[in-house]
C-alpha positions in Angstrom: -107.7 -24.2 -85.9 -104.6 -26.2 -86.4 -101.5 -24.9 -84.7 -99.6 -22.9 -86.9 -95.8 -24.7 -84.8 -96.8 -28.1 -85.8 -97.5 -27.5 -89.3 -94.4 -26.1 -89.7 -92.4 -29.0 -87.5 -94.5 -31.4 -89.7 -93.4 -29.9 -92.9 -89.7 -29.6 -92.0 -89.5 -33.4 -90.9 -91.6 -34.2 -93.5 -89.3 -32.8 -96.6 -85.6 -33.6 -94.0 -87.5 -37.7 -94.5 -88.0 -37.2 -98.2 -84.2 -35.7 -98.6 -83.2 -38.4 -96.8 -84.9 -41.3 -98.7 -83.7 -39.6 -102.2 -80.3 -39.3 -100.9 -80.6 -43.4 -100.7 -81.5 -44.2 -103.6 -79.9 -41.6 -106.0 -76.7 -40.9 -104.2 -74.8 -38.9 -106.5 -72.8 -35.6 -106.7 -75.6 -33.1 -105.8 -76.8 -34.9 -102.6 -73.0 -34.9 -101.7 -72.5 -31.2 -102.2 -75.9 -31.3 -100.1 -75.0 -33.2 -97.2 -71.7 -31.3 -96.9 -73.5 -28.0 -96.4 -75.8 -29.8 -93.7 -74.7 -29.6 -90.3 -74.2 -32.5 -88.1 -74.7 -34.9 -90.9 -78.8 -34.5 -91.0 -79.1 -36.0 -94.5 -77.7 -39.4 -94.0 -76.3 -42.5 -96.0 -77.5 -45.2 -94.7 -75.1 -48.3 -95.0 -76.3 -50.0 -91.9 -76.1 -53.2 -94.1 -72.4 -52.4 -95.7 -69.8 -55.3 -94.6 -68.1 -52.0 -92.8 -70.8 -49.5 -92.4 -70.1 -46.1 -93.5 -66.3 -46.2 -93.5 -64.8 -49.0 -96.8 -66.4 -51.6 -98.3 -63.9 -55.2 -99.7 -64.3 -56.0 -102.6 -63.4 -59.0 -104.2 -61.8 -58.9 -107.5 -59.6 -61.3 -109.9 -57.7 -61.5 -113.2 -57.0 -64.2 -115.8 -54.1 -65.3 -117.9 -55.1 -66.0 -121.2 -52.2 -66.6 -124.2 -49.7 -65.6 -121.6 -50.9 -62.3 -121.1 -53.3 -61.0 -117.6 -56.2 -59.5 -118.6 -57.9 -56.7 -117.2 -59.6 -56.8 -113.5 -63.0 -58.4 -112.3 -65.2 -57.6 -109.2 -67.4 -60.0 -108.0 -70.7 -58.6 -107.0 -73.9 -60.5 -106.9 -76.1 -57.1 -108.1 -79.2 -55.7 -106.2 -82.4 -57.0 -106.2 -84.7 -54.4 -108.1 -85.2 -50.9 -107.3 -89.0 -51.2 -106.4 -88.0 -54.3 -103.5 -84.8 -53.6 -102.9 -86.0 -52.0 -99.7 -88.3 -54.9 -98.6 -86.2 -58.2 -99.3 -82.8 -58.2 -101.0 -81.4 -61.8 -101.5 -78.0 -60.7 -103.3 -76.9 -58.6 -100.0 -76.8 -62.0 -98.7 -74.4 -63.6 -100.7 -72.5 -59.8 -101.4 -72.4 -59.9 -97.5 -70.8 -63.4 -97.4 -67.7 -62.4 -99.6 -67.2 -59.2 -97.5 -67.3 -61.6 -94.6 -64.9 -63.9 -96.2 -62.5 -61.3 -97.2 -62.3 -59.6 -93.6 -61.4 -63.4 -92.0 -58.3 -63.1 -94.7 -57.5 -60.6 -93.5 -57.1 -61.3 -90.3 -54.6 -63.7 -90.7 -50.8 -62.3 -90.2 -49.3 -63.2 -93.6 -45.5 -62.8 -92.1 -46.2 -65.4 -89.4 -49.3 -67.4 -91.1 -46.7 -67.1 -94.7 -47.9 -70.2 -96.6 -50.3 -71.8 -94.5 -53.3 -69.1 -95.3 -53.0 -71.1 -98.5 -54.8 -73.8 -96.7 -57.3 -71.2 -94.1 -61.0 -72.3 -95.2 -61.2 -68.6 -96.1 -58.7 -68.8 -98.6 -60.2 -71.4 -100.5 -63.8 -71.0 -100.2 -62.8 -67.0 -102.0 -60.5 -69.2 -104.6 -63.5 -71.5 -105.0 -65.9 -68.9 -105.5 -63.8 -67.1 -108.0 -62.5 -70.4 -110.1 -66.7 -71.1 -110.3 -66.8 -67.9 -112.3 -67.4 -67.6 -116.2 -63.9 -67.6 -117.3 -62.8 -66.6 -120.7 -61.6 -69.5 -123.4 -57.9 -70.1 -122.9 -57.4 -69.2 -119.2 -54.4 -70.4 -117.5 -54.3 -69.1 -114.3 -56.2 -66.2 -111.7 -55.2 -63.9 -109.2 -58.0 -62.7 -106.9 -57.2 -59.4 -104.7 -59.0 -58.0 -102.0 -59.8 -54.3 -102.4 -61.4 -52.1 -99.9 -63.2 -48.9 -101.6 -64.2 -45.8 -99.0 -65.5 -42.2 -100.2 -68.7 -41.1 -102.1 -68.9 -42.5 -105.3 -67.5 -39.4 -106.8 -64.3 -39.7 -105.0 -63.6 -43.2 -105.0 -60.6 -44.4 -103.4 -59.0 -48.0 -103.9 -56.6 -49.7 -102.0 -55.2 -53.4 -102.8 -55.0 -54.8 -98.9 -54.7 -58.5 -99.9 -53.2 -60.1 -103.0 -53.6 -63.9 -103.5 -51.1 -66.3 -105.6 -51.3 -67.4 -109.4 -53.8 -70.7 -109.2 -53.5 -72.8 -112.3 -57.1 -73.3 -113.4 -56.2 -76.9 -115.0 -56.9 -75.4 -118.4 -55.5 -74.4 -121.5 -52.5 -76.6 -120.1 -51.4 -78.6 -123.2 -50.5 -82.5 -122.5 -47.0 -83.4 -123.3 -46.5 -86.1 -126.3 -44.5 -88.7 -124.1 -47.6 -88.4 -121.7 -49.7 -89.1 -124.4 
């Protein structure tokens, strides 16, 4: 005769796990409203693997100049590796993480006594490097990267710009002068 305690223990971890893996994979508005109803945050999100776990997340994101005009924003974002692995092996979190990393060591830096020298920190120019390799459209002048940091549940998103980077010429579009010619 089984024990009528543990059936019921076994039951309520058993659907608390399954709430709990959903809530990972289809985070969305009802396992919000959920999870706010839930005392001492029993359904969690786990983001052990976020650049700043559970709090804000940089992003990296850049404009173009094309025809004397900016165009509208970027992110850079290397994806997710499919739904049915992503739990096992993720290679993009890799590189994803990388750019988080870089974007935290700018910023570090104190811009009012660093000023002009960031220009030159290995961060700086690996993220300028890594956004200059990107597909860019035809006729680019210039980019502008930022560095934004998202925080809140998808629903509420909240963006704040924390790092804004110079105009870089992409050597482009830039038309040679006749007497050079």
């Amino acid at each position: 005769m089984r024990d009528v305690r543990l059936v019921g223990l076994v039951g309520v971890f058993s659907i608390w796990w399954l709430v709990s893996a959903v809530n990972q994979v289809r985070t969305g508005a009802w396992t919000w409203r959920l999870r706010r109803h839930v005392p001492l945050g029993l359904i969690p999100l786990w983001t052990f693997f976020a650049p700043n776990p559970a709090r804000a997340d940089p992003r990296l994101v850049w404009r173009e100049e094309v025809d004397d005009e900016w165009e509208s924003v970027r992110e850079l974002h290397f994806g997710f590796a499919p739904i049915e692995s992503r739990w096992l092996i993720n290679p993009q979190l890799i590189l994803n993480k990388a750019v988080a990393d870089l974007a935290r060591s700018l910023l570090s830096h104190d811009v009012d006594r660093d000023g002009r020298t960031l220009l030159l920190s290995p961060a700086y120019l690996t993220v300028l490097s890594i956004v200059l390799s990107q597909p860019r459209r035809p006729g680019c002048k210039s980019v502008q990267f930022a560095i934004v940091r998202t925080s809140g549940p998808p629903v509420a998103r909240r963006l704040e710009t924390v790092f804004l980077s110079e105009v870089h010429s992409t050597g482009e579009a830039v038309e040679c002068s006749p007497a050079l010619a």
